[in-house]
KOLTITI-634253 format. One record per residue: residue in three letters; z, x, y of N, C-alpha, C in turn. Coordinates in pm, whole numbers, padded with zeros to 5 digits, always signed. Example, Ala and Ser with C-alpha at 12.3 -4.5 7.8 and 13.67 -1.06 7.14 Angstrom:
BEGIN
ala+00780+01319-00569+00780+01230-00450+00780+01320-00330 ser+00708+01285-00225+00714+01367-00106+00787+01290+00003 
END
This chain:
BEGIN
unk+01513-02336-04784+01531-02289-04646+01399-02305-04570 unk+01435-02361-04436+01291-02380-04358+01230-02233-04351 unk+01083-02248-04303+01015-02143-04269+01029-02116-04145 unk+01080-01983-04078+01111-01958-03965+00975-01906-03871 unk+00866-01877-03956+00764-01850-03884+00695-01943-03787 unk+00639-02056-03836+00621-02188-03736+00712-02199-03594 unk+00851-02203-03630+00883-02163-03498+00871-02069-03402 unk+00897-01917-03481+00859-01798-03410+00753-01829-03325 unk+00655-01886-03383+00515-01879-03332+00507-01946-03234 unk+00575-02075-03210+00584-02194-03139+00665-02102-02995 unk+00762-02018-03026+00848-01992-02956+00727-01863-02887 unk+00653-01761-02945+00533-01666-02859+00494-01746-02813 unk+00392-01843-02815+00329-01934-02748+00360-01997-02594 unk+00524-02064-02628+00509-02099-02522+00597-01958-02427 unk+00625-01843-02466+00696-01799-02384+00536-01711-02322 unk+00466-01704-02402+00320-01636-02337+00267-01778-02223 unk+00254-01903-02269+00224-02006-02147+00300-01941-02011 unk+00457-01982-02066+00508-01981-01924+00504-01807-01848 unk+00450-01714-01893+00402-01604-01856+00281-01579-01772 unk+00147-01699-01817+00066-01694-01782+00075-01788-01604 unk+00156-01906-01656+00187-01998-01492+00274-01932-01443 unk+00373-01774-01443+00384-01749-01349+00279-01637-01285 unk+00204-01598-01358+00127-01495-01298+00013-01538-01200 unk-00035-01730-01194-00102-01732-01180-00078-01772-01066 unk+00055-01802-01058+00135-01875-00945+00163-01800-00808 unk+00189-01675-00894+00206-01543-00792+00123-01437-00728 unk+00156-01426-00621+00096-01286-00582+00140-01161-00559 unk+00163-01098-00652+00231-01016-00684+00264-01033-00849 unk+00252-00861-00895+00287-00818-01005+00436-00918-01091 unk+00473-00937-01146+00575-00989-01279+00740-00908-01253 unk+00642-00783-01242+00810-00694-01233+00832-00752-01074 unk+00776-00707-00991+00819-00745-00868+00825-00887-00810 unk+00779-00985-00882+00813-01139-00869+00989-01115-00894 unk+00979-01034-01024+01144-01061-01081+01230-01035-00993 unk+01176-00928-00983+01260-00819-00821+01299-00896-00717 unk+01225-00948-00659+01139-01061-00499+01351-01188-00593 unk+01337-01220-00688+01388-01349-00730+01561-01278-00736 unk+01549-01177-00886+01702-01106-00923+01756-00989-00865 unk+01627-00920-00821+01688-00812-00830+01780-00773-00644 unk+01777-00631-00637+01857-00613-00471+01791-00650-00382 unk+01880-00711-00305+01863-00790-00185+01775-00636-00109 unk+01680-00707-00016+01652-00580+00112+01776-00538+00186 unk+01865-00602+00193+01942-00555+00272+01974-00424+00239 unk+01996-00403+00068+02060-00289+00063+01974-00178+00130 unk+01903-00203+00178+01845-00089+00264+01881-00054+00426 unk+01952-00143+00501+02054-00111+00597+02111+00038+00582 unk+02051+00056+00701+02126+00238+00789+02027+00337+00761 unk+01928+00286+00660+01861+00398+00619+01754+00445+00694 unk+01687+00634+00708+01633+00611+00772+01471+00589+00724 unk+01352+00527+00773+01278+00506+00744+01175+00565+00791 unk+01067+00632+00767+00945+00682+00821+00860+00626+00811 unk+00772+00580+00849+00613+00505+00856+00498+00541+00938 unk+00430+00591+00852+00347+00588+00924+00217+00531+00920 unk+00136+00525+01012+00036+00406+01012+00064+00271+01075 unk+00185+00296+01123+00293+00196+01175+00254+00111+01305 unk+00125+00154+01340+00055+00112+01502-00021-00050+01509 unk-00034-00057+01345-00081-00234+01314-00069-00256+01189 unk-00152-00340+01182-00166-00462+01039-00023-00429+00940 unk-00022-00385+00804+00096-00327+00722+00223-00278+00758 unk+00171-00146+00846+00311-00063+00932+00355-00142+00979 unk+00260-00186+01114+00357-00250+01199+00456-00380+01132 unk+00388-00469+01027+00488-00537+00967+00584-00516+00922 unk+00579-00385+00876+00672-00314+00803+00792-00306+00870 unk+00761-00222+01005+00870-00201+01109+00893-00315+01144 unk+00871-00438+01163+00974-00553+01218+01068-00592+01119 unk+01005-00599+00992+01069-00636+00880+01187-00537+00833 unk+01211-00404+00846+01284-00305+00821+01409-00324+00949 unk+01315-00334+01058+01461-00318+01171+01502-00431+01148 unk+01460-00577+01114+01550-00681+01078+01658-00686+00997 unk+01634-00592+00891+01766-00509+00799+01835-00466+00873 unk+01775-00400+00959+01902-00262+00978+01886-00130+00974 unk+01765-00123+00946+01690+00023+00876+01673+00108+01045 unk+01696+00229+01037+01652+00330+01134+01518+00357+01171 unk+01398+00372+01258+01293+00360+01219+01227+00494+01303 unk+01148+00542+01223+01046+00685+01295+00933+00633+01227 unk+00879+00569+01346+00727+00515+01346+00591+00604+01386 unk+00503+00660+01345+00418+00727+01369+00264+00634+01358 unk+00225+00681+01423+00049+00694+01439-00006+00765+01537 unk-00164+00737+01604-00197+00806+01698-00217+00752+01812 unk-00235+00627+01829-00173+00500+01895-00049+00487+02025 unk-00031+00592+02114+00124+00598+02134+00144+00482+02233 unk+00056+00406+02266+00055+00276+02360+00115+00169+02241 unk+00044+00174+02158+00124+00058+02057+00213+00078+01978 unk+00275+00230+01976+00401+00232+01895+00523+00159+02017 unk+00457+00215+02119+00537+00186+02254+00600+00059+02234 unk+00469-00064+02241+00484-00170+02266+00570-00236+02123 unk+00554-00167+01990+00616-00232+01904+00784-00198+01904 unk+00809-00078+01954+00946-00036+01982+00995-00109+02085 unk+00915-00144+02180+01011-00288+02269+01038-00413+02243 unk+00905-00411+02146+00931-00588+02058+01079-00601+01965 unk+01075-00493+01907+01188-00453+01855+01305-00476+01873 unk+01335-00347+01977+01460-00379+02111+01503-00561+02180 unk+01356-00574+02189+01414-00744+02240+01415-00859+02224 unk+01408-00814+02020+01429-00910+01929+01589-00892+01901 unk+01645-00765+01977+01774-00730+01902+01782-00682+01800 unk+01699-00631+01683+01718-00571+01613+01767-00429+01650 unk+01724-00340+01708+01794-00214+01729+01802-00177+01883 unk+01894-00083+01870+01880-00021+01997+01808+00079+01998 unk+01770+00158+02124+01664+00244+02163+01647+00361+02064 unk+01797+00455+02064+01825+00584+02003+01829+00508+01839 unk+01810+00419+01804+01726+00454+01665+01612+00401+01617 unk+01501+00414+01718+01381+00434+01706+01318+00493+01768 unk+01222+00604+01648+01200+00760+01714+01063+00737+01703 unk+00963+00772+01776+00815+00771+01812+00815+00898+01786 unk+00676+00928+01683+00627+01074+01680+00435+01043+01638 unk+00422+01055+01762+00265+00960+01790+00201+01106+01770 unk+00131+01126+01634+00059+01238+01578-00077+01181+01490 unk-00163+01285+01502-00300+01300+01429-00273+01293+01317 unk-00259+01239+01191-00216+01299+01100-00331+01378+00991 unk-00458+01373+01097-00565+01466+01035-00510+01609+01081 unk-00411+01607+01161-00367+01760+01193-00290+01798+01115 unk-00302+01856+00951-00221+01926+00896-00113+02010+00931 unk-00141+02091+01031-00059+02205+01037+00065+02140+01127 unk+00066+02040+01177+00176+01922+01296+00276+01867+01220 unk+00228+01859+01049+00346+01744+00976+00470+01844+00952 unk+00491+01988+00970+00649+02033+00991+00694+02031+01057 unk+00643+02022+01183+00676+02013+01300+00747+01881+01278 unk+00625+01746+01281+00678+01632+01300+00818+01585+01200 unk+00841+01664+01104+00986+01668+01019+01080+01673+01100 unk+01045+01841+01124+01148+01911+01181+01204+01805+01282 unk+01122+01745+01429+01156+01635+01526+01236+01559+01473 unk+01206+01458+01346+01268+01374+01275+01435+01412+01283 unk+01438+01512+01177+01538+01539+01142+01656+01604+01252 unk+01572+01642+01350+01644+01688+01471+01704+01567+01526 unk+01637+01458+01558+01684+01333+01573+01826+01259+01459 unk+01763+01275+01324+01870+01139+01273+01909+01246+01135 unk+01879+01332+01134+01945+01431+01063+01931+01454+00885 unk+01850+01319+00888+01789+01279+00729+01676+01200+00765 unk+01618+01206+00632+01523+01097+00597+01553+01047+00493 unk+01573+00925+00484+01612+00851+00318+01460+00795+00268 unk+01388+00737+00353+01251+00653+00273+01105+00732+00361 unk+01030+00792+00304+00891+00825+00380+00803+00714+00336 unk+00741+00647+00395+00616+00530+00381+00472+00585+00428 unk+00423+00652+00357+00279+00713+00311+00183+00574+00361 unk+00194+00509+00510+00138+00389+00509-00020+00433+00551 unk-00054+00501+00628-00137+00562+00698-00276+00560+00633 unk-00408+00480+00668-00541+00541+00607-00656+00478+00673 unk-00782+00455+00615-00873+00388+00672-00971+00321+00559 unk-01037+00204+00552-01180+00166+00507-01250+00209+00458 unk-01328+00169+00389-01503+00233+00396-01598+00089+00380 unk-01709+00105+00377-01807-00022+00345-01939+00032+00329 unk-01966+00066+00232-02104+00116+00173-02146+00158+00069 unk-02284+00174+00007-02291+00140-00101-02278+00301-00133 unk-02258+00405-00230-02262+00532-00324-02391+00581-00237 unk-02503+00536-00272-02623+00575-00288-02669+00580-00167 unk-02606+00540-00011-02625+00528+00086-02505+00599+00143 unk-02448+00649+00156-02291+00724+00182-02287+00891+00199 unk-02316+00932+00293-02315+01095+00294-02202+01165+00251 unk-02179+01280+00167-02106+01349+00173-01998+01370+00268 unk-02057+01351+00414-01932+01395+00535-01844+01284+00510 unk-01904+01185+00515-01816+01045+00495-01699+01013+00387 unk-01746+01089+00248-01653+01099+00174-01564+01219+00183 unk-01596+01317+00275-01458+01449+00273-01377+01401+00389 unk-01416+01289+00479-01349+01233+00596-01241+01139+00547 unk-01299+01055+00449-01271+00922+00356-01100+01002+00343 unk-01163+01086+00217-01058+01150+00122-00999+01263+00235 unk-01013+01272+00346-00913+01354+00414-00804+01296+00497 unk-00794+01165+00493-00726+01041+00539-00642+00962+00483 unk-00673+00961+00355-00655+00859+00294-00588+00943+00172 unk-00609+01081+00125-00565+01164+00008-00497+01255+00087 unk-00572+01382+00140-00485+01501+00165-00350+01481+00269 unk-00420+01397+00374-00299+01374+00457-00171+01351+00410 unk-00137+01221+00352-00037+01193+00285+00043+01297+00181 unk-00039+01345+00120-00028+01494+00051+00073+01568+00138 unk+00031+01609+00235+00011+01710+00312+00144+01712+00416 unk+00183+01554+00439+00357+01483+00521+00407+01506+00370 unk+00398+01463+00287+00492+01458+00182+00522+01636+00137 unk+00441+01706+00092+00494+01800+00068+00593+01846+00215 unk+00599+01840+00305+00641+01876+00432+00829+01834+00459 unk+00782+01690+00367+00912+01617+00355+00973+01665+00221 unk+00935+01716+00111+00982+01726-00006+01110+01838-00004 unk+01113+01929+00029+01178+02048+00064+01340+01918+00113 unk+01357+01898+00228+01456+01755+00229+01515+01694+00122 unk+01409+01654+00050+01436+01551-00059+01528+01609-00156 unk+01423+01744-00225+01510+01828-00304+01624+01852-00232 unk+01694+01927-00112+01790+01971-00090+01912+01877-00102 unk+01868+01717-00098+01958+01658-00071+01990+01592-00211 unk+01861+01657-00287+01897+01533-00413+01879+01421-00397 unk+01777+01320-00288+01803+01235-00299+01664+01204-00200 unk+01571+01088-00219+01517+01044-00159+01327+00941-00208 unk+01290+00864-00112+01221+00780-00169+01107+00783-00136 unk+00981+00779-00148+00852+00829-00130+00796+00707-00149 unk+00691+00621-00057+00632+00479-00103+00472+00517-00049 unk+00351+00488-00130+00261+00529-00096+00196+00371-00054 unk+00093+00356+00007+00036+00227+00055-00106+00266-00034 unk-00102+00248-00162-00251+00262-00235-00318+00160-00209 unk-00376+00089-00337-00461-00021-00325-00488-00072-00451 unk-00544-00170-00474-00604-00203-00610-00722-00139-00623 unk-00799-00098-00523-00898-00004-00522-00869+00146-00565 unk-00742+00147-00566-00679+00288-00643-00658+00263-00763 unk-00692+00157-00890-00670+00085-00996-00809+00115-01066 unk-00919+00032-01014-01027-00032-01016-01134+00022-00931 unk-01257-00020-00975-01392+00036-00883-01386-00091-00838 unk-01505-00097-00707-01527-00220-00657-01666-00156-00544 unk-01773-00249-00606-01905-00212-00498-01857-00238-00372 unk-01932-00110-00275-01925-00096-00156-01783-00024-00098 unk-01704+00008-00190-01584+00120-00171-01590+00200-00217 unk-01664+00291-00266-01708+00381-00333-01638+00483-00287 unk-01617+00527-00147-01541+00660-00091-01388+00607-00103 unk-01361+00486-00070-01262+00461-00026-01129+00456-00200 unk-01215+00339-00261-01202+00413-00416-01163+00575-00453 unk-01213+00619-00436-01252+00771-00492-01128+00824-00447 unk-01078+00838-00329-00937+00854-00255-00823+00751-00302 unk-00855+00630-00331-00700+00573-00356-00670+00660-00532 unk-00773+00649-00591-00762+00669-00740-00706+00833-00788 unk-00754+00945-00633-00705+01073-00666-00530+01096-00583 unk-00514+00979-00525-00396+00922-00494-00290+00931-00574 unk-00339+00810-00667-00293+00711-00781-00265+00864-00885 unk-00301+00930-00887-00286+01040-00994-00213+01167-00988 unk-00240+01149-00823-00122+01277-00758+00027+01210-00751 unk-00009+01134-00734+00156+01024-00722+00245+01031-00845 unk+00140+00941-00958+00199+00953-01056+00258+01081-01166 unk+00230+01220-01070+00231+01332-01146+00372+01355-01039 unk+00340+01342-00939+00491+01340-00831+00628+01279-00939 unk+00553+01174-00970+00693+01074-00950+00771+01140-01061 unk+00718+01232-01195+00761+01271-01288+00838+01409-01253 unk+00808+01475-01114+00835+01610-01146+00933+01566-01001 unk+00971+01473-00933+01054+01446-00890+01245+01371-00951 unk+01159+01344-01057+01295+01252-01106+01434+01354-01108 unk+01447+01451-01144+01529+01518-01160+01565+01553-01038 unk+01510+01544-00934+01627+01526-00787+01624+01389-00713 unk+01624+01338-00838+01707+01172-00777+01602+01119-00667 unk+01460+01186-00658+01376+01073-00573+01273+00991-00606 unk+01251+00873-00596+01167+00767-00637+01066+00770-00595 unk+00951+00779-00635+00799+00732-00581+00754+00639-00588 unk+00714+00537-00525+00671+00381-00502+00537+00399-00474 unk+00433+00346-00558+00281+00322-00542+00316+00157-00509 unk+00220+00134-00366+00234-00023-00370+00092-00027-00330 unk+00009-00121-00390-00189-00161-00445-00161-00262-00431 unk-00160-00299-00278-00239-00474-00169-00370-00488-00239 unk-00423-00561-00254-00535-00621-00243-00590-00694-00122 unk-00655-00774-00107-00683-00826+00059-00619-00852+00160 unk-00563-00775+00259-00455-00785+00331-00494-00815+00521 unk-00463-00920+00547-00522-00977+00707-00518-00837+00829 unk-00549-00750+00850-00516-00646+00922-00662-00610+01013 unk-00617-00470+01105-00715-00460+01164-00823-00347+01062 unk-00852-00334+00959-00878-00246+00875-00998-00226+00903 unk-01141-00355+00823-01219-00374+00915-01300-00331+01027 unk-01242-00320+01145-01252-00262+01258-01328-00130+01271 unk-01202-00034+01199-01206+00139+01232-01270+00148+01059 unk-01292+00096+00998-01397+00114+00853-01482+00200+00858 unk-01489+00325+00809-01596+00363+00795-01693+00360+00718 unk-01808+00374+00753-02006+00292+00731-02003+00450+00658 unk-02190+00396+00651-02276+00496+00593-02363+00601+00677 unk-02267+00597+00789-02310+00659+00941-02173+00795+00989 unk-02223+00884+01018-02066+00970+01005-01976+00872+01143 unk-02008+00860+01229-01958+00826+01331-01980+00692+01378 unk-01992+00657+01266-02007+00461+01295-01927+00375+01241 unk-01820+00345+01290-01731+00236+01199-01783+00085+01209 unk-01759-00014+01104-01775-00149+01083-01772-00229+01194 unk-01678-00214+01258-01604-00285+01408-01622-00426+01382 unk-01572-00478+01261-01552-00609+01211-01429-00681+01214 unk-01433-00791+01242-01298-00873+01271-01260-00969+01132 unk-01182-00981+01054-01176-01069+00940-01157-01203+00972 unk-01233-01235+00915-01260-01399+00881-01105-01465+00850 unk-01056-01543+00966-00930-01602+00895-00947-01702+00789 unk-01055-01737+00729-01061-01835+00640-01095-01767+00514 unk-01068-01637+00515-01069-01512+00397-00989-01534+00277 unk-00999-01547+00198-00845-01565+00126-00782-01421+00102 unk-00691-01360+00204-00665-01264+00229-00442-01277+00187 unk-00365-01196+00169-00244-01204+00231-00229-01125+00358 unk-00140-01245+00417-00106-01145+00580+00010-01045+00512 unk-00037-01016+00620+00078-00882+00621+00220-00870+00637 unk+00296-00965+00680+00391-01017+00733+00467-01019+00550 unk+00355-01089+00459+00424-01116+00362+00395-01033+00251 unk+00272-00879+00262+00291-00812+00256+00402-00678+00265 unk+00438-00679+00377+00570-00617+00367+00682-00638+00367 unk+00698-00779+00321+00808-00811+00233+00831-00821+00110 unk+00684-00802+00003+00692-00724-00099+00739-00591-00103 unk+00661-00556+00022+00709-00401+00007+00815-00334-00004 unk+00924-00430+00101+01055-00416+00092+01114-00451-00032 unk+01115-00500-00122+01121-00594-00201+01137-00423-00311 unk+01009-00392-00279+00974-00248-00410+01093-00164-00365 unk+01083-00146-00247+01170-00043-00194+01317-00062-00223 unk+01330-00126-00225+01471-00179-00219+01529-00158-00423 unk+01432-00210-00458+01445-00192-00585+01426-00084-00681 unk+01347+00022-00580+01298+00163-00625+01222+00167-00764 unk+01081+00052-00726+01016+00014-00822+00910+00157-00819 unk+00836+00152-00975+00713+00263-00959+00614+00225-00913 unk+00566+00101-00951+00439+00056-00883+00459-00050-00911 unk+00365-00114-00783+00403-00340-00827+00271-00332-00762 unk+00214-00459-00768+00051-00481-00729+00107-00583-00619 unk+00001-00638-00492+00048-00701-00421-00063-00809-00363 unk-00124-00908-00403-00246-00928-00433-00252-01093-00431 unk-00357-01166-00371-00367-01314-00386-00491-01274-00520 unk-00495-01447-00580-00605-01408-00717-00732-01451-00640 unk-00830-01400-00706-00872-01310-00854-00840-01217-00841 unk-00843-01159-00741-00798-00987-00743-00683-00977-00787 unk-00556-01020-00792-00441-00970-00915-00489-01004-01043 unk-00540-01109-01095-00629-01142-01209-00705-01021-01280 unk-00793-01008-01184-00899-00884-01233-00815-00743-01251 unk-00719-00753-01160-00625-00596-01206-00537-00601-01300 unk-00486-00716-01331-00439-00747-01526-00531-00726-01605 unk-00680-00771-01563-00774-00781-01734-00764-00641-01687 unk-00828-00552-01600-00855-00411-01602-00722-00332-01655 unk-00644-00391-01631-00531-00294-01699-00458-00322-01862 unk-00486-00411-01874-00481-00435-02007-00573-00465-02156 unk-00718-00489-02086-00866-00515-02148-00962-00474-02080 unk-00951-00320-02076-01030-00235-01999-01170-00302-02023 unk-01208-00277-02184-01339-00283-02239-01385-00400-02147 unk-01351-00516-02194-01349-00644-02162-01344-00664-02001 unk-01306-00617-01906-01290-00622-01766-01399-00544-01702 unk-01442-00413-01787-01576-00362-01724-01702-00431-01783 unk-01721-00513-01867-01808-00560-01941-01838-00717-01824 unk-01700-00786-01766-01754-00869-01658-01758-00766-01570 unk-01720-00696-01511-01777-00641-01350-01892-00581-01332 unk-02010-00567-01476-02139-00509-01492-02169-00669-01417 unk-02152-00793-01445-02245-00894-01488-02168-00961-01294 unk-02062-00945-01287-02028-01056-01168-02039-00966-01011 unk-02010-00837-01082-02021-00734-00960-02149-00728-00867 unk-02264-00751-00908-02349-00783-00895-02412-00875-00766 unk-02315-00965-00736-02274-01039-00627-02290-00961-00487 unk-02139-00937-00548-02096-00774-00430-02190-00678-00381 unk-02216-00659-00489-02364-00495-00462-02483-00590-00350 unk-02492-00701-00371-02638-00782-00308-02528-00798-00146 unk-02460-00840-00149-02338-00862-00019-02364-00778+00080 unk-02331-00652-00008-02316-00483+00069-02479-00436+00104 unk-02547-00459+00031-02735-00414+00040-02789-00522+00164 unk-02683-00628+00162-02744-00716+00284-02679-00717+00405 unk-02552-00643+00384-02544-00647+00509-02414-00744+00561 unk-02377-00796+00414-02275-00959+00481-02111-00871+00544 unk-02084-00924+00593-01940-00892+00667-01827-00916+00543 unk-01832-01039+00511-01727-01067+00390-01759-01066+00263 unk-01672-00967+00209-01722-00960+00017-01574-00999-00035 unk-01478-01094+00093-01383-01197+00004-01447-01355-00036 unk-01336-01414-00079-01382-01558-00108-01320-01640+00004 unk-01355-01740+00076-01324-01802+00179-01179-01934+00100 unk-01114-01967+00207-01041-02043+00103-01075-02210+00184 
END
């Protein structure tokens, strides 16, 4: 009788090859390539209603064109109320929806004590919420050692408690109904360190941990938590970044020759998760999906290069350069 091992082996091999050309092919995580290919259409997300916030540019606002193109109901928030304006007419006179189902609730969302309120409005309006989109945050660009304290309780009050802070607000809903979907807008910086994000890091990662403690003590009323970790994404981010100055943002414009993903095709991953009521999918052009495989699977080995290549970065940020992507 032949030896069946030679083949076995032949057969790991190449099913690890063709594993590796699709990962390298893609941007985006494996599970959610599969998703993006087999799994539910976005559509099945038609009628539902949707919350977003952060919804005033780059991500959100993609989000919301891409959602009302479904069919989806939309309560768009930021602080922005000129450009929720203008995206709710783009909307309207693309034909995707009519007026009464898209609800503007143009709020601070550094104002804690506003997110029951801003429910309560919601629900006064469309009487549920089926999906909350935790899109909402900001930047940083500086090095640890140059970074004040205020900067990081500002960082992490934006970017952590807030979202916290709508979600518990919304949870009470969720439970009652048994039913509902929670999508956070992390980062791969919520994965991974990376010089010159040091605050901004520090918040996706106490994120990444509150989430994942959510998503467990939610299951038993039927609601899903979606972590979705972009990596370089074309937006106005940049811009409103906050420095190593309390009151000084970056006010930087990205380089379109960045090797960045737009956003457009950003949140059609996103939909993609949503739709599929994935836990987490990465969303990422390479190296950066690259580097968040070795880090997640060859920790040792992934911090052992980012001592030696990181190095780059740290000289980038100490000088001052605008871009710490790779140009394409």
């Amino acid at each position: 009788m032949e030896d069946p091992v030679p083949v076995l082996l032949l057969l790991c091999v190449t099913c690890l090859i063709v594993l590796a050309v699709m990962l390298f092919l893609s941007d985006c995580d494996l599970q959610l390539k599969w998703a993006e290919k087999f799994g539910h259409s976005t559509g099945s997300l038609k009628d539902q209603v949707v919350w977003i916030t952060g919804a005033s540019s780059g991500i959100g606002e993609s989000l919301a064109y891409k959602l009302a193109a479904i069919g989806c109901r939309l309560v768009l928030t930021a602080r922005r109320e000129d450009r929720l304006l203008q995206i709710k007419q783009n909307i309207i006179d693309h034909g995707y929806l009519t007026e009464e189902n898209i609800l503007l609730v143009p709020i601070d969302l550094l104002q804690f004590s506003s997110h029951s309120d801003a429910v309560q409005t919601v629900l006064q309006h469309f009487d549920k919420i089926d999906i909350l989109v935790n899109n909402a945050g900001r930047s940083q660009r500086s090095l640890i050692e140059r970074c004040p304290l205020e900067v990081d309780k500002q960082v992490i009050d934006i970017n952590t408690l807030s979202p916290i802070s709508l979600t518990k607000a919304v949870l009470p809903h969720f439970i009652k109904r048994r039913a509902g979907h929670i999508v956070f807008t992390s980062s791969i910086a919520g994965k991974i360190g990376s010089p010159g994000l040091g605050s901004y890091a520090c918040s996706k990662h106490a994120l990444q941990g509150w989430l994942d403690t959510l998503r467990i003590e939610m299951y038993t009323y039927n609601t899903c938590v979606t972590s979705v970790c972009p990596g370089p994404v074309f937006s106005e981010a940049l811009v409103h970044a906050f420095t190593d100055k309390v009151d000084k943002t970056l006010g930087v414009t990205m380089d379109p020759k960045e090797r960045r993903m737009t956003a457009e095709r950003c949140a059609t991953l996103m939909s993609v998760a949503m739709a599929n009521r994935l836990d987490e999918v990465w969303v990422s052009p390479h190296p950066e999906l690259f580097y968040l495989y070795l880090f997640q699977y060859f920790p040792s080995i992934a911090k052992r290069i980012a001592k030696v290549f990181g190095q780059e970065r740290v000289t980038k940020v100490k000088t001052g350069s605008r871009s710490l992507h790779k140009t394409s």
